[in-house]
C-alpha positions as CSV (number, residue, x, y, z in Angstrom):
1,X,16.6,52.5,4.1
2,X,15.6,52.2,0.7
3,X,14.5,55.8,-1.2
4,X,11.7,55.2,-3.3
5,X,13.4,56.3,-6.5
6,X,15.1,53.5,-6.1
7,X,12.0,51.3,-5.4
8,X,10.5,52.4,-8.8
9,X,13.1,52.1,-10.8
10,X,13.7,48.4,-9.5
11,X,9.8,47.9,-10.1
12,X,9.8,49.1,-14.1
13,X,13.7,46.8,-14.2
14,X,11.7,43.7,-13.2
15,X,8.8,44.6,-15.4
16,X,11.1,44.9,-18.4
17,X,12.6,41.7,-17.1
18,X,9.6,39.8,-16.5
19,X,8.0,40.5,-19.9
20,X,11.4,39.0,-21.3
21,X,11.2,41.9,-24.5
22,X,12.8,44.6,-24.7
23,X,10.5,47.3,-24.8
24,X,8.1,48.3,-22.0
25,X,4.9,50.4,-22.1
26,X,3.6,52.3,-18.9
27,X,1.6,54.8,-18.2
28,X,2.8,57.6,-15.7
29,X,0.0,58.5,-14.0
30,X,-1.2,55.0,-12.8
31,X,2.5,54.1,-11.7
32,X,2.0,57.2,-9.6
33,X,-0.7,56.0,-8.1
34,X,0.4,52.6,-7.4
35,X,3.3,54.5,-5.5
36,X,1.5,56.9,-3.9
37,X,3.8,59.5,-5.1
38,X,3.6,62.6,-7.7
39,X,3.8,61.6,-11.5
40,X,7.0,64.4,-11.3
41,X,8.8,61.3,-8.9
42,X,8.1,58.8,-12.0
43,X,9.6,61.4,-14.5
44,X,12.3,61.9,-12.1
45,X,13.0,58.0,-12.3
46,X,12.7,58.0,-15.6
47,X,14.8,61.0,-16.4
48,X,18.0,59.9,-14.5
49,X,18.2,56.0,-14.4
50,X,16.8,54.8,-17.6
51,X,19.3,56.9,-20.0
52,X,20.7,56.2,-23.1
53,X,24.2,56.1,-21.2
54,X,22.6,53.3,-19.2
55,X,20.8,51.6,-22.0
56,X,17.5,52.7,-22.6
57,X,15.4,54.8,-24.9
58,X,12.3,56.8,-23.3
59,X,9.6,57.9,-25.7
60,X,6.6,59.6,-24.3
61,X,3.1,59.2,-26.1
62,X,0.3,61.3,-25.6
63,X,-3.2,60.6,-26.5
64,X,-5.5,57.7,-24.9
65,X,-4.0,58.6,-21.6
66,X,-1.3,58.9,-22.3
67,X,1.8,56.1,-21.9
68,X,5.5,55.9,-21.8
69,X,7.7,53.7,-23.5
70,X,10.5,52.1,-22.3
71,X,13.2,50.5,-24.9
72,X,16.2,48.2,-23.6
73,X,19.2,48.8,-26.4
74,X,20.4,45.5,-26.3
75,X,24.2,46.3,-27.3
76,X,26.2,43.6,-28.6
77,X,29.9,43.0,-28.5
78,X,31.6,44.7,-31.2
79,X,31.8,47.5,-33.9
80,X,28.6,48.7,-33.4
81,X,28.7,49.2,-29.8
82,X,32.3,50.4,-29.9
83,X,31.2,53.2,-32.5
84,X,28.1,54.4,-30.4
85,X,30.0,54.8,-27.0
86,X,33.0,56.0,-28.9
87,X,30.4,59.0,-30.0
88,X,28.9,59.3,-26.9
89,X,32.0,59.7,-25.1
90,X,33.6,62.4,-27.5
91,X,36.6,64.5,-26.7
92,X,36.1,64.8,-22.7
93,X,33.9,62.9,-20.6
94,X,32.7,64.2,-16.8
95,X,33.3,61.1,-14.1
96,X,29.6,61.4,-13.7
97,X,28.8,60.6,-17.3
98,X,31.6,58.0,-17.4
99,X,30.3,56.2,-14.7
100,X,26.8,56.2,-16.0
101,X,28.7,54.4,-19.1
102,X,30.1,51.7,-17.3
103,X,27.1,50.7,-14.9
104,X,25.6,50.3,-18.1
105,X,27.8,48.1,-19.4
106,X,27.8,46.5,-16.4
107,X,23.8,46.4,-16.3
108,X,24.3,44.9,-20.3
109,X,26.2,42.2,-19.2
110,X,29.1,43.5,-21.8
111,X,31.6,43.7,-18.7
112,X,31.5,42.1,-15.5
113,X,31.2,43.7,-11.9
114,X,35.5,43.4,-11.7
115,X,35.9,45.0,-15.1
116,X,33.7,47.6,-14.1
117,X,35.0,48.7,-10.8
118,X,38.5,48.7,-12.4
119,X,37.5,51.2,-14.9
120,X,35.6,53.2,-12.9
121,X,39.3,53.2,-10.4
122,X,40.8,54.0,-13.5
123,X,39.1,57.4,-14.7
124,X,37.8,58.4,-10.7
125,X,39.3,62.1,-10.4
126,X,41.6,60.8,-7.6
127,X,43.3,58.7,-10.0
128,X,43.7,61.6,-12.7
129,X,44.3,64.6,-9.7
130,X,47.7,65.6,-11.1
131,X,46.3,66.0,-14.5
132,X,45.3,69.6,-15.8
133,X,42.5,68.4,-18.2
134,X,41.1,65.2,-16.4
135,X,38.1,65.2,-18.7
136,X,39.8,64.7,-21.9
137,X,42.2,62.4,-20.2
138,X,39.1,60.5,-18.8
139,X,37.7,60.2,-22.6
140,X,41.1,59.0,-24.2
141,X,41.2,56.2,-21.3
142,X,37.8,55.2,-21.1
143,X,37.8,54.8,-25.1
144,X,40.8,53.0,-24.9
145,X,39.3,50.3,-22.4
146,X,36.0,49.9,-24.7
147,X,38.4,49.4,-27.4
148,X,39.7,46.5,-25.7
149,X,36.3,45.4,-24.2
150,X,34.6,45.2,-27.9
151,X,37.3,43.3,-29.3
152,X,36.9,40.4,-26.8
């Protein structure tokens, strides 16, 4: 059974998708209604599957209403993107984070659905179990595979 977290955040995907832009503009409280759920489930939504780690930008707007944007970062294949998730990524990375960063490289169409189930294989804590400091281990790999990635 499908949660509806999952419902909405397929809704706003194919909004962004059907407008063909990159930038969305929504306002909470009638995507609330037209769920028949709280506006705290839409913030919820918002909050954890339209990150920066998955390639978005949320602003929130008040007055008129009050509205939501939604911004698809369109990341292309190079320096640029390299030195942003090089950042992002830092000294140690959490699987949880990591795994945000490839589904949305994966969603971005930068790596395929293969490339990124062998990277997620690659820093998955049963992989790095023997390792005292699997989170800077993690970072060092996962930089090391966008390295290769951006230079494609």
């Amino acid at each position: 059974m499908t949660r509806l977290s999952d419902i909405i955040e397929q809704f706003i995907k194919d909004m962004l998708d059907d407008k063909n832009d990159k930038e969305l503009m929504i306002q909470r409280n009638e995507l609330a209604n037209y769920f028949s759920c709280a506006p705290s489930q839409i913030n919820y939504v918002l909050t954890t599957r339209f990150t920066t780690d998955r390639g978005y930008y949320i602003e929130s707007r008040r007055g008129g209403g009050g509205y939501i944007v939604i911004k698809r970062i369109e990341h292309g294949k190079g320096k640029n993107l390299l030195d942003i998730l090089v950042e992002k990524i830092g000294d140690s990375i959490t699987y949880d984070r990591a795994h945000q960063i490839i589904e949305g490289l994966c969603e971005s169409e930068v790596i395929t659905d293969r490339e990124a189930a062998i990277m997620k294989i690659a820093v998955n804590d049963r992989t790095l179990l023997h390792y005292d400091n699997r989170n800077a281990l993690r970072a060092d790999i996962l930089k090391g595979m966008i390295m290769v990635i951006c230079q494609k």
